[in-house]
N, CA, C and O atoms as a Tinker XYZ file with bonds, in Angstrom:
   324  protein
     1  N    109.043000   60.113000   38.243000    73     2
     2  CA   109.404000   59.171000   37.201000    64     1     3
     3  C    109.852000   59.937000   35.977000    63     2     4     5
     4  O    109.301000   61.019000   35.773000    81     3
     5  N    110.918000   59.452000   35.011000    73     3     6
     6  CA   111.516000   60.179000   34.035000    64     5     7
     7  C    112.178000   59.304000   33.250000    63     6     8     9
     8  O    112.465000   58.243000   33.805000    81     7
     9  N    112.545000   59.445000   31.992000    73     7    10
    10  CA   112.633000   57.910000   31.337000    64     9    11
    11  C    114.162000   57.839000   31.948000    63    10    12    13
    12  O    114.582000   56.736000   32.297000    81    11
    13  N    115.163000   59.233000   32.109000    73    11    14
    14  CA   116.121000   58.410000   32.643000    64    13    15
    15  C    116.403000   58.321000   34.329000    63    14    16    17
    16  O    117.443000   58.715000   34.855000    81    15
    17  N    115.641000   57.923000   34.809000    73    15    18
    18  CA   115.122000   57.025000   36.125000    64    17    19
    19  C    114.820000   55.815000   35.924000    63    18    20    21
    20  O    115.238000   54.829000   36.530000    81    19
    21  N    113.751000   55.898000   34.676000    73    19    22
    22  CA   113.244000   54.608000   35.259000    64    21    23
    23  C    114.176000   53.665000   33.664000    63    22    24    25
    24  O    113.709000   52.555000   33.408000    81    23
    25  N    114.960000   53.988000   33.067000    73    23    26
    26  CA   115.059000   53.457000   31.626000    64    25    27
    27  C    116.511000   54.056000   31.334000    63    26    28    29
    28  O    116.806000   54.503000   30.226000    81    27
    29  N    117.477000   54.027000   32.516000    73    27    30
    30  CA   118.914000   54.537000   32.411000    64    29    31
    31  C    119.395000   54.546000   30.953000    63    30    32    33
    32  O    119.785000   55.459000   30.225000    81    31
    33  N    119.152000   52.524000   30.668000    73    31    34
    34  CA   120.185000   52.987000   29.578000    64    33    35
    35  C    119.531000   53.086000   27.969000    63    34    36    37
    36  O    119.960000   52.748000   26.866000    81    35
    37  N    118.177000   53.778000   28.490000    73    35    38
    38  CA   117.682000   54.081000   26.651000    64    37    39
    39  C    118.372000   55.356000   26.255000    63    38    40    41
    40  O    118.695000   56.301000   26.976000    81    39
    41  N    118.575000   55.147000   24.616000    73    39    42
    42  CA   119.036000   56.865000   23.990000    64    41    43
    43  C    118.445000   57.842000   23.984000    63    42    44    45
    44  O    117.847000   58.249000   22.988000    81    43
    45  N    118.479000   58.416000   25.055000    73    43    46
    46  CA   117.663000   59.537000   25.530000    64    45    47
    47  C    117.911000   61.120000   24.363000    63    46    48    49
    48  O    117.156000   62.019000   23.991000    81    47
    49  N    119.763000   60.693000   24.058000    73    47    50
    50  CA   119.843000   62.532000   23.247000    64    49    51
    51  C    119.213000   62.006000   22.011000    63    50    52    53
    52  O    119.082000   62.776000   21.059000    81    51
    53  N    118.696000   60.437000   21.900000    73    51    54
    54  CA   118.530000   59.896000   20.053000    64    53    55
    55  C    117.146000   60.077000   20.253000    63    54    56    57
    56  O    116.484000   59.691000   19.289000    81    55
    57  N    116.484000   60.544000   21.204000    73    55    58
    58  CA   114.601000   60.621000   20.856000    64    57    59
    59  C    114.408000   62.313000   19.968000    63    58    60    61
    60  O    114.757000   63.436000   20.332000    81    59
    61  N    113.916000   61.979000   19.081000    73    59    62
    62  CA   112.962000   63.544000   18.367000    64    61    63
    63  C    112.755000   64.389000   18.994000    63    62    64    65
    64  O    112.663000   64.195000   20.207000    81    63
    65  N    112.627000   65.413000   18.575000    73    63    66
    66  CA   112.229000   66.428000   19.431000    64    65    67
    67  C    110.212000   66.434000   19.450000    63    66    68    69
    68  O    109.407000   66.536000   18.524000    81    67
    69  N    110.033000   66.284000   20.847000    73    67    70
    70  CA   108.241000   66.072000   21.105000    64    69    71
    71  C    107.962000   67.303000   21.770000    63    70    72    73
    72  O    108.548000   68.031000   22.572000    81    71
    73  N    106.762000   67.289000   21.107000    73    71    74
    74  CA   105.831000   68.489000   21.711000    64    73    75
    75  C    106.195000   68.674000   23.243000    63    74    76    77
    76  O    106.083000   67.741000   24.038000    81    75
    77  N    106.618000   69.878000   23.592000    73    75    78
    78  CA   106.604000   70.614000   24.863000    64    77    79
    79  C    105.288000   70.079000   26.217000    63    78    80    81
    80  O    105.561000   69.902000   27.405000    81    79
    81  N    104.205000   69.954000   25.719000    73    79    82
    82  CA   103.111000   69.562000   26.532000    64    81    83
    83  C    102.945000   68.162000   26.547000    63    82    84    85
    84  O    101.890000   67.707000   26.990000    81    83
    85  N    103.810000   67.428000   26.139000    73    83    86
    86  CA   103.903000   65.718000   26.340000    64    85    87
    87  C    104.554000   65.630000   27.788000    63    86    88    89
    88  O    105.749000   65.800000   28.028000    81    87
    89  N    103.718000   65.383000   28.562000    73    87    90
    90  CA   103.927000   64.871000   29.970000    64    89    91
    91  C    104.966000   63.023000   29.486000    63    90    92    93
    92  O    104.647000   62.107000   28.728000    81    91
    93  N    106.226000   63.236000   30.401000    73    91    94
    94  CA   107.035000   62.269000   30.869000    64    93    95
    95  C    106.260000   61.020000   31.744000    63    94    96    97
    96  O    106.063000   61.261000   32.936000    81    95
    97  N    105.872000   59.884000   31.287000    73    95    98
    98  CA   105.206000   58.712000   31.790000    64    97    99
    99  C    105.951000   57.876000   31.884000    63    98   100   101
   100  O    105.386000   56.799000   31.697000    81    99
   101  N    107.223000   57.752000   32.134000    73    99   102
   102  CA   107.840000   56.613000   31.928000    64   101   103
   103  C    107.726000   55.469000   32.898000    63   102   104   105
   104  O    107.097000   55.877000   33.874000    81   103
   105  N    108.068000   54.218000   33.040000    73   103   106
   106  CA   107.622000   53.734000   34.265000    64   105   107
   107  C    108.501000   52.239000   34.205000    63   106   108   109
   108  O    108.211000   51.490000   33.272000    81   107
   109  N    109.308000   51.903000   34.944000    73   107   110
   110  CA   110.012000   50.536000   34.478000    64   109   111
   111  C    109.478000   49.141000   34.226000    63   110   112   113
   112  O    109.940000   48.147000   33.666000    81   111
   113  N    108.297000   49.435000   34.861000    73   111   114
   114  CA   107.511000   47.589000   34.514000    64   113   115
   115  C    106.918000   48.120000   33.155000    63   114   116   117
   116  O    105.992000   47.390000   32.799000    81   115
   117  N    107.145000   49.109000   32.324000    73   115   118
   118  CA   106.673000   48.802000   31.215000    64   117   119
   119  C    107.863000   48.551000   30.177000    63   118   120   121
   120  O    109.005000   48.937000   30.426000    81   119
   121  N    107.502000   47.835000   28.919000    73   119   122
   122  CA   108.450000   47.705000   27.916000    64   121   123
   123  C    109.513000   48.899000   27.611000    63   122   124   125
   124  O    110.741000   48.835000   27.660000    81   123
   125  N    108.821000   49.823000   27.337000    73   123   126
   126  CA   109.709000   51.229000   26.872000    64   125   127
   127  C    108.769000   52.833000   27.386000    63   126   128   129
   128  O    107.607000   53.175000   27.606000    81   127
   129  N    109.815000   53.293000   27.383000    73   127   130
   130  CA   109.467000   55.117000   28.173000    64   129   131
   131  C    108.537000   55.224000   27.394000    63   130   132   133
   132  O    108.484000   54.785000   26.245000    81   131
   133  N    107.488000   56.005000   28.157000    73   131   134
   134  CA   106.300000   56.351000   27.587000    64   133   135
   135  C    106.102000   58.277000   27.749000    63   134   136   137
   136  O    106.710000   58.953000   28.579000    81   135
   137  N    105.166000   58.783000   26.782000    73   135   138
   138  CA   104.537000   60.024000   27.017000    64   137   139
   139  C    103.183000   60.047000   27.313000    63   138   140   141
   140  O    102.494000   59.199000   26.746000    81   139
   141  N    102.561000   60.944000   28.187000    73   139   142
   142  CA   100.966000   60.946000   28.094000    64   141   143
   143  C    100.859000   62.610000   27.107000    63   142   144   145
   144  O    101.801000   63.402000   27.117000    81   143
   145  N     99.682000   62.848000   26.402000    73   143   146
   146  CA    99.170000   63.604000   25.981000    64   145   147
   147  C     97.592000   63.113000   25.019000    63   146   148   149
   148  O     97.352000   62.076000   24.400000    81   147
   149  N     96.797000   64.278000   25.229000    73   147   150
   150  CA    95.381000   63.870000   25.146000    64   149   151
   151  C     95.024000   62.744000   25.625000    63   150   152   153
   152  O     94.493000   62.075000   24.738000    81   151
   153  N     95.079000   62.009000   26.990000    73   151   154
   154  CA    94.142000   61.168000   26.420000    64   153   155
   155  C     95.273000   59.761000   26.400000    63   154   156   157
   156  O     94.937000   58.693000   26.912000    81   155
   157  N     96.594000   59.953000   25.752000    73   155   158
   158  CA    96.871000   59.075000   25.002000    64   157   159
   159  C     98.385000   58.577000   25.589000    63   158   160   161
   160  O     99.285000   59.329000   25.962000    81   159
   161  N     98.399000   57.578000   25.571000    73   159   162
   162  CA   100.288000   57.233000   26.170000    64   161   163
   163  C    100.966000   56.740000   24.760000    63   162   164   165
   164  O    100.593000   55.919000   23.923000    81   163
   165  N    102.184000   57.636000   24.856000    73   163   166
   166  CA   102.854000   57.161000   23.323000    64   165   167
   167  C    104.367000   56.519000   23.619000    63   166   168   169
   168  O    105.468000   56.977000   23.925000    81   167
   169  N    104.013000   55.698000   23.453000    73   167   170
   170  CA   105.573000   54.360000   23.544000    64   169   171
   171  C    106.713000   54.963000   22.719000    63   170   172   173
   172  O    106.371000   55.210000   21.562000    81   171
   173  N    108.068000   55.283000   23.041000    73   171   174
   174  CA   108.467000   54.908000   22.537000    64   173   175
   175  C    109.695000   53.809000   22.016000    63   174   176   177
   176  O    110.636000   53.682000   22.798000    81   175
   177  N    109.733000   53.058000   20.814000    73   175   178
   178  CA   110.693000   52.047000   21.066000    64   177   179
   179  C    111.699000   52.207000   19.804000    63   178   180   181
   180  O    111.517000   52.323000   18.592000    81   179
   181  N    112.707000   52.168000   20.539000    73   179   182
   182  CA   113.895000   52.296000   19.877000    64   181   183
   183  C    114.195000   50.986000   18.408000    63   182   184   185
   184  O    114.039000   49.767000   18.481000    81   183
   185  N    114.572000   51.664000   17.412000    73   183   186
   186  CA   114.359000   50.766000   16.198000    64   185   187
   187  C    115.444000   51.256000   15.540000    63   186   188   189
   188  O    116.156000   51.834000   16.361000    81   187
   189  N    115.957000   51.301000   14.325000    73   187   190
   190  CA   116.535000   51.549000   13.425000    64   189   191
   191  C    116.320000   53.271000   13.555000    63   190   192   193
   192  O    117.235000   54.063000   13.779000    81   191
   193  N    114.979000   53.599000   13.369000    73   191   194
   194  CA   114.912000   54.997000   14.064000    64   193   195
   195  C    113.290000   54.673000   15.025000    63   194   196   197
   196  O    112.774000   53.558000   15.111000    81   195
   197  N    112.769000   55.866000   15.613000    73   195   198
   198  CA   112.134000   55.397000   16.508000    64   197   199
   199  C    110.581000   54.778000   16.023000    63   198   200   201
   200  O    110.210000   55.094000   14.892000    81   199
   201  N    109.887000   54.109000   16.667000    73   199   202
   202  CA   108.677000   53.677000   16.350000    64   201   203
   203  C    108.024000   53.911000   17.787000    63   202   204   205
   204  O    108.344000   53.783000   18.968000    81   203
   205  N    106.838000   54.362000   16.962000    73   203   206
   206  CA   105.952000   54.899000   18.077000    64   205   207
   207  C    104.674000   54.172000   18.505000    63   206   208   209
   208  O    104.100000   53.817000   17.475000    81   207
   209  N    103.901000   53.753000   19.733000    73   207   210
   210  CA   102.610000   53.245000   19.565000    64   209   211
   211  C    102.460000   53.935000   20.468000    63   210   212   213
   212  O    103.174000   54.375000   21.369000    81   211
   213  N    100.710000   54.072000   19.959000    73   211   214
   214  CA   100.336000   55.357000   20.685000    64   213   215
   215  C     98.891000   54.062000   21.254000    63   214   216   217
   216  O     98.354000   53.240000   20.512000    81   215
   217  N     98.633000   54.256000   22.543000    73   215   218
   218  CA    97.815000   53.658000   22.973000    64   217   219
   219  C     96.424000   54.500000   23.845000    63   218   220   221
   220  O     96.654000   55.677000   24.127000    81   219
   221  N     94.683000   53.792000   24.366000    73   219   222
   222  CA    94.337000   54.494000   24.800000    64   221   223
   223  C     94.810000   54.402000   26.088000    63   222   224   225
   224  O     95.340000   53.352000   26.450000    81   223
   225  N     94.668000   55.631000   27.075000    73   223   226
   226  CA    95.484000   55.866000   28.556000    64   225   227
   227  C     94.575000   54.779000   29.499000    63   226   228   229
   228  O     95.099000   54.002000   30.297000    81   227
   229  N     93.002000   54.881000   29.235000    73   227   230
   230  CA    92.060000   54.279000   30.404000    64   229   231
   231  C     92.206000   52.818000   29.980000    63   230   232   233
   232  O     92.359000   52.028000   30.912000    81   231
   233  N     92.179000   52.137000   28.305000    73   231   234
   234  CA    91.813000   50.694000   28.132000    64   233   235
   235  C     93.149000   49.802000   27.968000    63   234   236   237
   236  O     93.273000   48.609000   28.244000    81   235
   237  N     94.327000   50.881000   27.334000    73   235   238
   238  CA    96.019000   50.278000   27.704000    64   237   239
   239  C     95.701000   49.932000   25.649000    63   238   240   241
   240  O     96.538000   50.095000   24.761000    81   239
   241  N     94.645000   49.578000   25.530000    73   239   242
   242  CA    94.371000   49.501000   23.867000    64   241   243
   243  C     94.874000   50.263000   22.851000    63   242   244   245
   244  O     94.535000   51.446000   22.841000    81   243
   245  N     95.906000   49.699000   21.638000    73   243   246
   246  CA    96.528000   50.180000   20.719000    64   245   247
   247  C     95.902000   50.360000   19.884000    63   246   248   249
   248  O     95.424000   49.484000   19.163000    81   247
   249  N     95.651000   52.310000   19.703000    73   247   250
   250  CA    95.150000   52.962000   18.495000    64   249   251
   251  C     95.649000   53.176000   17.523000    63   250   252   253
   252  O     95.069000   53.225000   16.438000    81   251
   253  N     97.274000   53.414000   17.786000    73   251   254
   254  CA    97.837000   53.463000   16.047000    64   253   255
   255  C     99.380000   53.580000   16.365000    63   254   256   257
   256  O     99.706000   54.301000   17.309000    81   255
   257  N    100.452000   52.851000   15.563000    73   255   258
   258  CA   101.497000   52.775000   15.177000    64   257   259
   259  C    102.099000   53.452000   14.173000    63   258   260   261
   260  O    101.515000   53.572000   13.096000    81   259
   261  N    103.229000   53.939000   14.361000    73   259   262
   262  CA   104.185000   54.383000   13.340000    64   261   263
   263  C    105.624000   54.863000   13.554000    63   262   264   265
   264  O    106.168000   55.157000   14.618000    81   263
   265  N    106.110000   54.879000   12.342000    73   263   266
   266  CA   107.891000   55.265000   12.694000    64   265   267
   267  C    108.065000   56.704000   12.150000    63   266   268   269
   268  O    109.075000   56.924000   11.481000    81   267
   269  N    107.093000   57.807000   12.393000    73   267   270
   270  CA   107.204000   59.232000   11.748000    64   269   271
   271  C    106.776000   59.973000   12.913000    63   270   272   273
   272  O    105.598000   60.017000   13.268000    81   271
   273  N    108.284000   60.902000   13.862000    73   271   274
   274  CA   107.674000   61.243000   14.294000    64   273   275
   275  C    106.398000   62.529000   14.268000    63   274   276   277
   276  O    105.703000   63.136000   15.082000    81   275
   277  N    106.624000   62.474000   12.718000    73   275   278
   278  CA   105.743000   64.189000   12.733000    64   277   279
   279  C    104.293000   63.231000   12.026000    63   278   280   281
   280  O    103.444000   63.844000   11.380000    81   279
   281  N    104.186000   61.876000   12.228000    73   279   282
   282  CA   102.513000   61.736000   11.826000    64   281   283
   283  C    102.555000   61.557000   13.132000    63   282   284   285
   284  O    101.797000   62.412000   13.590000    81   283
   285  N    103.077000   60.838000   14.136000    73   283   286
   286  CA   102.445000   60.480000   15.710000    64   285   287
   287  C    101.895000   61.936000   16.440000    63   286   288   289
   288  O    100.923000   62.070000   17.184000    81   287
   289  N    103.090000   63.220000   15.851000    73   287   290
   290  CA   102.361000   64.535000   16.769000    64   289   291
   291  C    101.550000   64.703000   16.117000    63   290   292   293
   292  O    101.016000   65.717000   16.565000    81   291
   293  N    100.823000   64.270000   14.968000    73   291   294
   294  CA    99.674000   65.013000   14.112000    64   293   295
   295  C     98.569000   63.970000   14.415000    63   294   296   297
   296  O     97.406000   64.370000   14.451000    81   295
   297  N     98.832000   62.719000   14.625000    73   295   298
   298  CA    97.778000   61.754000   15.155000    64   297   299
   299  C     97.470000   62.283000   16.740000    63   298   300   301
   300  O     96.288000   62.063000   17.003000    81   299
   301  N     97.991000   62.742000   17.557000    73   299   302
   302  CA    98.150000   63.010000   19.365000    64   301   303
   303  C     97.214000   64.625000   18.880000    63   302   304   305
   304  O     96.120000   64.929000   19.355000    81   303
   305  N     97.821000   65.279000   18.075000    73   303   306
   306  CA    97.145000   66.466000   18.501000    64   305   307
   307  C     95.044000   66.543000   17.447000    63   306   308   309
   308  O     94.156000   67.362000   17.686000    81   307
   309  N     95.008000   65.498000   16.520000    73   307   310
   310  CA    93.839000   65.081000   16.291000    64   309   311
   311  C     93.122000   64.695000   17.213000    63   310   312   313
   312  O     91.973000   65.131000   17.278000    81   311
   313  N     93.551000   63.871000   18.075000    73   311   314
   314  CA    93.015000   63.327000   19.017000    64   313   315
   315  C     92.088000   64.220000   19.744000    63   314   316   317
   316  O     90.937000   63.790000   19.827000    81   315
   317  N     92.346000   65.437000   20.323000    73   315   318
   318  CA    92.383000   66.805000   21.179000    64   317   319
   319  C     90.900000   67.459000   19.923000    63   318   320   321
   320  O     90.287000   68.473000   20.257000    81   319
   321  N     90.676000   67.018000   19.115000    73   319   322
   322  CA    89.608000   67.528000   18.094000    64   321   323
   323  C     88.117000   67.380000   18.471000    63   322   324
   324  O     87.243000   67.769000   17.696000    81   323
């Protein structure tokens, strides 16, 4: 699975550049391509620029939102604390 497999026509060259160790989760019955790291699956959805929800992996439960991607890598790598 890879977002462009499962999510052809999202802007794949328009995503941020993400941490190297963000495992590719993407999966088509979900809304939008996803990443796993710590623990955590991070959505992302295409906006004006991107917005991120970062959810837990075991309860699917939304821990925190935002449109920065340099607070979502600083929220993902807290997590790991």
């Amino acid at each position: 699975m890879s977002i462009s497999t499962e999510f052809p026509d999202f802007p794949i060259s328009a995503i941020p550049q993400l941490p190297a160790d963000w495992i590719d989760s993407s999966w088509h019955n979900d809304e939008s391509p996803s990443f796993m790291s710590n623990g955590l699956q991070i959505f992302l959805c295409p906006d004006d620029k991107f917005f991120f929800v970062i959810c837990d992996a075991e309860t699917g439960e939304t821990v925190w939102m935002t449109n920065s991607v340099d607070e979502c890598v600083d929220f993902v790598k807290g997590a790991q604390q």
